[in-house]
N, C-alpha and C positions, 0 to 999 in steps of 0.2 A: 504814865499816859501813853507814852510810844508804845512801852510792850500791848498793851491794849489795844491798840490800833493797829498791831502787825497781826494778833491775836486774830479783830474782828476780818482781818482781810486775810488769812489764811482759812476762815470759817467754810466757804463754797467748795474747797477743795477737800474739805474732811470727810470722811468715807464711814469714821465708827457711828455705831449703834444704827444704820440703815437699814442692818436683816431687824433689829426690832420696830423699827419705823413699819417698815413692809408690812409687818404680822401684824403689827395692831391695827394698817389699813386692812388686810387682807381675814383678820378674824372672823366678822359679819357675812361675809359670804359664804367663807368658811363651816363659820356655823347652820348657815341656811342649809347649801348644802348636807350637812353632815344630816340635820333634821328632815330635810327632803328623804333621802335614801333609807331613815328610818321609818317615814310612811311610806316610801317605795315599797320597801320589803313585805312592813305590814298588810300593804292591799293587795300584794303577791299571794304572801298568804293566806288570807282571808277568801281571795279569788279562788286557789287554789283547795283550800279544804271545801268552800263552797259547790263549787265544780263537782268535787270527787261525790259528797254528798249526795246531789241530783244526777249525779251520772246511776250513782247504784240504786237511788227512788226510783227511776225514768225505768233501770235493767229489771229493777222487780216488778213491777206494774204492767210492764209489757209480757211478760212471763207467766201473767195472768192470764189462763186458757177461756177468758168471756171479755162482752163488749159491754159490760156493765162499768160505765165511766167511775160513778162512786163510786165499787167494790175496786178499780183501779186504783182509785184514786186513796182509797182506806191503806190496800198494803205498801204505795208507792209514797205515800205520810209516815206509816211505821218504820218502812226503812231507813226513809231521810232524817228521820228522829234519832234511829239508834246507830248512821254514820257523821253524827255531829256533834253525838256527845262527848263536853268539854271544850269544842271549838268554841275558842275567845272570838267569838262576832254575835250580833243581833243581827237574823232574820227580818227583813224588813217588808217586804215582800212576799209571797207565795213561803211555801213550793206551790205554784200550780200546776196541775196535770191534763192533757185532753188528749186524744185520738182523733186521726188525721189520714190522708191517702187510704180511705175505704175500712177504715180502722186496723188500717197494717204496719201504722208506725203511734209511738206513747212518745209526745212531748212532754216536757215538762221548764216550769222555768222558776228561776226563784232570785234575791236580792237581799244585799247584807250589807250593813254599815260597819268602817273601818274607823278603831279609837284612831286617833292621829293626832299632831302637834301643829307640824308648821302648817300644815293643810286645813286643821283648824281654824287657824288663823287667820289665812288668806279666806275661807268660806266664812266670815262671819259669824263664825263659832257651829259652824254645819258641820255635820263629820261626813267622811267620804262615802261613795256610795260603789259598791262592785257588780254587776249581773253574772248571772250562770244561764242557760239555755243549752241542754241535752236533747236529743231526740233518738229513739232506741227502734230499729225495723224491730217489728215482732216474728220471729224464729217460728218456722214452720211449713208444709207446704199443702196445697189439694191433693187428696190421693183418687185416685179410680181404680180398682182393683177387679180382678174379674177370676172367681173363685171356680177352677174346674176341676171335678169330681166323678172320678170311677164309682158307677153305681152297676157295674155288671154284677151277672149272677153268680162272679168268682166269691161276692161281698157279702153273701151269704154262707157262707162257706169258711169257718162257722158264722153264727147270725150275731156274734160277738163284736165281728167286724166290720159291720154296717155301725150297730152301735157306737165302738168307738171313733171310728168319722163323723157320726153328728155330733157327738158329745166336743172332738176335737173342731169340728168345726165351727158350730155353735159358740164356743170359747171366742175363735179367732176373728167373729162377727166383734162378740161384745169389745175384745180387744182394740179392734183396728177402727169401728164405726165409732165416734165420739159425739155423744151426746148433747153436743154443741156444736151447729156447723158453720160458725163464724168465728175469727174471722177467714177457718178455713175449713174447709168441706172434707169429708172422708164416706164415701161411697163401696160398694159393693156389688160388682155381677153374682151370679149363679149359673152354672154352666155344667149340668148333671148329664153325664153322657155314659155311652156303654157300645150297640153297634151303630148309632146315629146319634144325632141331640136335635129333640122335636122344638118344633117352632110353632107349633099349632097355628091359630090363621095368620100369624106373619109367613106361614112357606109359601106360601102364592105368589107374596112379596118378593121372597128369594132366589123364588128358584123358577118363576114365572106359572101364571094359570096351565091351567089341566085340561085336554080338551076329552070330548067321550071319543071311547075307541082304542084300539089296540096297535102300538106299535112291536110289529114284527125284527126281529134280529136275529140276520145268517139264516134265511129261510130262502136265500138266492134270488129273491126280489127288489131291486133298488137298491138306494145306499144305507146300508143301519144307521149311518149318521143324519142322514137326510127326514128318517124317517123317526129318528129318535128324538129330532130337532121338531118335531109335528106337536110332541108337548103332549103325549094322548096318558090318560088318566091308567091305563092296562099296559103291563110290555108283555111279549112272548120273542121266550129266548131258548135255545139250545141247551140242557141241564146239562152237568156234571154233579155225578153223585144222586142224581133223582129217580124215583120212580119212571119216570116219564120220558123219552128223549126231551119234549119241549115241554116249559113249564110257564105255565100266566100268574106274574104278582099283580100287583095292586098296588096302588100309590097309596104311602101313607102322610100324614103332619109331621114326618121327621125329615130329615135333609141329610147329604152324605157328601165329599171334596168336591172341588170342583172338576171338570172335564182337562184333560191335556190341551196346552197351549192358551188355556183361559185364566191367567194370574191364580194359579193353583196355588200356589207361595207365596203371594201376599196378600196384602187390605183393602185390595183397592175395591168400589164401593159393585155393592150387587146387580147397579144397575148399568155398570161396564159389564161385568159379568158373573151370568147368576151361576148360584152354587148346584151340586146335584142333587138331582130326585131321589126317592129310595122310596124302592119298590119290596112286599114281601107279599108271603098266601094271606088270602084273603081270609085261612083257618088260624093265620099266626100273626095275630094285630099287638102281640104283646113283644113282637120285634123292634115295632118303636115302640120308646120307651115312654112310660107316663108320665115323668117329671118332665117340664120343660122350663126353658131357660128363664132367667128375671134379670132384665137390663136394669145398667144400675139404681143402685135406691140408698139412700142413707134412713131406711124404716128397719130398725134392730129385727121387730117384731114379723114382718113379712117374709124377711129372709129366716129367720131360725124357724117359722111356723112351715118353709119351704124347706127345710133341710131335714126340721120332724119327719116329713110325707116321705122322702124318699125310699124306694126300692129298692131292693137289688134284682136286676134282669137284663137278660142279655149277654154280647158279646164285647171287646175290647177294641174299639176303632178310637185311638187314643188323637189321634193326631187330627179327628174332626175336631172335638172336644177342645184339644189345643187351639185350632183354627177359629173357632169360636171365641174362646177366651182372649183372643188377639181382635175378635171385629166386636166386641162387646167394650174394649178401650179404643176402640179408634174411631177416630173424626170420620172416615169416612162410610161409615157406615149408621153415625148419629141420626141421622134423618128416618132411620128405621122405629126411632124410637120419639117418645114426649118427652116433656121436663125434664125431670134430673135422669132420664135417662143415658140422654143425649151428650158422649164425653167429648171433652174441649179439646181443639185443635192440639196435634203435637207442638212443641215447644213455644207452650204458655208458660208465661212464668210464673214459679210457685207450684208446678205441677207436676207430681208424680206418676206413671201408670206400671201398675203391676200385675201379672200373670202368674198365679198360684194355680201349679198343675199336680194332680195327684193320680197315683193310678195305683195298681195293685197285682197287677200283671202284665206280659209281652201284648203290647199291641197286636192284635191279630188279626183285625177287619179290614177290607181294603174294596173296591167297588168297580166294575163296569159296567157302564149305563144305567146305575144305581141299583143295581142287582149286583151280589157276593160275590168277590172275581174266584176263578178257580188259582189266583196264586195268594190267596190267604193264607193265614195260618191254620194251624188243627185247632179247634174252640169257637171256630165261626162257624156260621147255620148254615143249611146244606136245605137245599139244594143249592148249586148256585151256578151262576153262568159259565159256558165251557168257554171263558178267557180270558186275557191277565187283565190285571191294571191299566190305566192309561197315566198314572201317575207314578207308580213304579212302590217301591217297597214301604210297611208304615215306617219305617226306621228312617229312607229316607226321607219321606213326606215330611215328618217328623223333625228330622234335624233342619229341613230347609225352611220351614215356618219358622222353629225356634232363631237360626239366623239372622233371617230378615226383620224377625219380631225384635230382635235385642239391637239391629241398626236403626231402629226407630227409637232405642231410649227407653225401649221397655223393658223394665225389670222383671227378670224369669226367676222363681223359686219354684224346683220339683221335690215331691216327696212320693219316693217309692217304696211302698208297704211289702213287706216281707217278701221282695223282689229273690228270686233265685237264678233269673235267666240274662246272663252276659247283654243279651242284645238291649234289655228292658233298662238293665241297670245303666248302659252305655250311654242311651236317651237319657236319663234322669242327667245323669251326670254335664251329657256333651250340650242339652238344652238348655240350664241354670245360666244363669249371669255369672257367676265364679262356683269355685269350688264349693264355697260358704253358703251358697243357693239353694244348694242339693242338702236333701235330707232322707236316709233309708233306713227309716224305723222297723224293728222286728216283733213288735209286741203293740198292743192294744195304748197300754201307757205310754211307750215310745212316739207312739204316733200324735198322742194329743200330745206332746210336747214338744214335739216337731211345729206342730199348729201354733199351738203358744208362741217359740222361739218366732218364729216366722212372724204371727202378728204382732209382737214386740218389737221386731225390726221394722216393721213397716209403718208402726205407731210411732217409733224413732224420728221417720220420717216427717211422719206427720206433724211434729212438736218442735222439732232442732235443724230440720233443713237451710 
């Protein structure tokens, strides 16, 4: 009985078998836990194959070059089908798909129940539930392009080579203009130049009305500027190279740079200041050229049935042509034009502007008081005024547009056809946006794949910006 009793009063002080006390309190939680972290896991991954699923449905759908929600909604199913095969979950939910922000982003959203144990349990025998929600911007941008083209009389010469410019151009129409212009646009200028680029009745617009009568210059009466600022429909100038010492043109519907000290070198709008006149004989109306310009359009058919028509006639005044293809993408001179004429301010977003300049020989045209300066080159029409430039050489005119044009963000591609002269090839080269801009094709084939390569690049843009 004593041992017993020393027994039960040493009992409070005994210390064995405590760690198995503990555990078997400690089991039950133990376990919960342990169960927990297996439906942790579970809706982790469940979550996460889910996810990935509707991330690559949402990537394909949006990739879909229309705004046909079904036809999204068809390949952005297919996909999410064939990234979940074998994923241990039920779909409970979608996938749903829509289009949002103007249709320039593909949502998508979808829901999947997780097997689970102790989450079971606590739900009343519910199984767990996980969401996904993707949203994908859709890759792409607006393009405005402004397509300018040597159509001098060098482009007959042989008549091979007219040919392969339409043919090449032609191409880089169907390339670049997409057939679908949502939910982004891809437009085209035309910009056919040789010793002017006619405007037909927008030149009134440009370059201000015409009045009747004859402005005289260097006849020692008043100022030629004064008098050339009179606007009159006739000039009479002092020849070089003429029959005549003085010779009278005639205003035509073509246009020629601007004057010295009038934003000769940039964009800014016609109505700061207008561009020049261009005057020729009244025997020689085939000076302006008959093609004229087509502000942009996204109509395949209007531009290639414009590119069919073209000529070859004329001289090389490249750098109007360039001057053109720069106010045919810019905002400030939109108002010259309707609808989709009219291109969107510089840096809008989503927006490309591109200047495709082609030519086939040295610049040679250059203008004072829109008569032929006498410091042209040899290939321009004669008669012409005995005095220089007020803008100074095309090379420079030339590189100073392309400058300014490429500090706006516009993208310069030149392609010079079987180019032989330093100065010509230098433009091509010094005017591109890089190295990779420039293209000097020597052959008829070469050149339509110059056009190709270019619209490709451009259509690049258009898809994956």
């Amino acid at each position: 009985m004593s041992s017993m009793l020393r027994r039960l009063k040493a009992l409070p002080a005994d210390r064995s078998g405590a760690v198995a006390i503990l555990l078997a309190i400690a089991v039950i939680p133990l376990s919960i836990a342990a169960l927990g972290a297996v439906d942790v896991s579970r809706a982790f991954s469940t979550k996460t194959q889910l996810q990935d699923a509707l991330d690559a449905a949402t990537l394909a759908g949006a990739r879909e070059p229309t705004d046909d929600i079904n036809e999204i909604r068809r390949v952005a199913k297919i996909a999410f089908d064939q990234n979940r095969v074998n994923a241990p979950f039920e779909v409970t939910a979608g996938p749903v798909f829509n289009l949002k922000d103007n249709n320039r982003v593909v949502e998508g959203d979808a829901s999947a129940t997780v097997d689970t144990i102790l989450a079971h349990l606590v739900l009343n025998g519910q199984d767990m539930r996980v969401n996904a929600h993707s949203e994908v911007r859709r890759a792409g941008a607006n393009l405005e392009v402004a397509l300018v083209l040597d159509v001098t009389g060098s482009m007959n010469n042989p008549p091979s080579k007219m040919a392969a410019l339409k043919a090449a151009a032609t191409e880089l129409v169907d390339i670049v203009v997409a057939d679908r212009q949502t939910p982004f646009f891809s437009k085209i200028a035309l910009v056919p130049y040789s010793s002017a680029v006619r405007l037909g009745d927008k030149a009134a617009t440009v370059r201000g009305d015409l009045t009747n009568g004859v402005a005289r210059i260097g006849d020692g009466q008043g100022s030629d500027k004064s008098e050339y600022a009179a606007r009159f429909d006739k000039i009479e100038f002092p020849a070089l190279y003429g029959s005549q010492p003085r010779e009278t043109f005639h205003a035509t519907p073509c246009v020629t740079e601007r004057t010295a000290d009038k934003h000769e070198y940039d964009d800014v709008s016609y109505r700061t200041a207008f561009v020049g006149r261009h005057y020729a004989p009244a025997t020689r109306a085939s000076d302006c050229l008959s093609a004229q310009v087509m502000p942009l359009t996204s109509s395949k058919t209007a531009l290639k049935d414009s590119i069919a028509r073209l000529q070859p006639q004329g001289s090389t005044a490249g750098h109007i042509g360039l001057a053109w293809g720069w106010y045919m993408v810019s905002p400030n001179w939109a108002d010259l034009w309707t609808g989709e004429g009219q291109a969107k301010p510089y840096n809008t977003p989503d927006l490309v502007k591109v200047v495709v300049l082609m030519t086939d020989g040295e610049f040679n045209t250059i203008y004072r008081y829109g008569v032929v300066a006498k410091d042209s080159l040899p290939g321009s029409p004669r008669p012409q005024i005995n005095d220089n430039s007020d803008n100074g050489s095309n090379r420079k005119q030339a590189l100073e547009l392309c400058k300014n044009m490429k500090k706006k963000d516009v993208v310069v591609y030149t392609v010079g056809f079987q180019l032989v002269e330093p100065t010509a090839i230098e433009i091509m080269e010094k005017c591109a946006t890089s190295g990779e801009h420039a293209y000097l094709p020597d052959s008829g084939l070469e050149l339509r794949e110059a056009f190709r390569a270019i619209g490709h690049d451009i259509a690049r843009l258009h898809i994956s910006r």
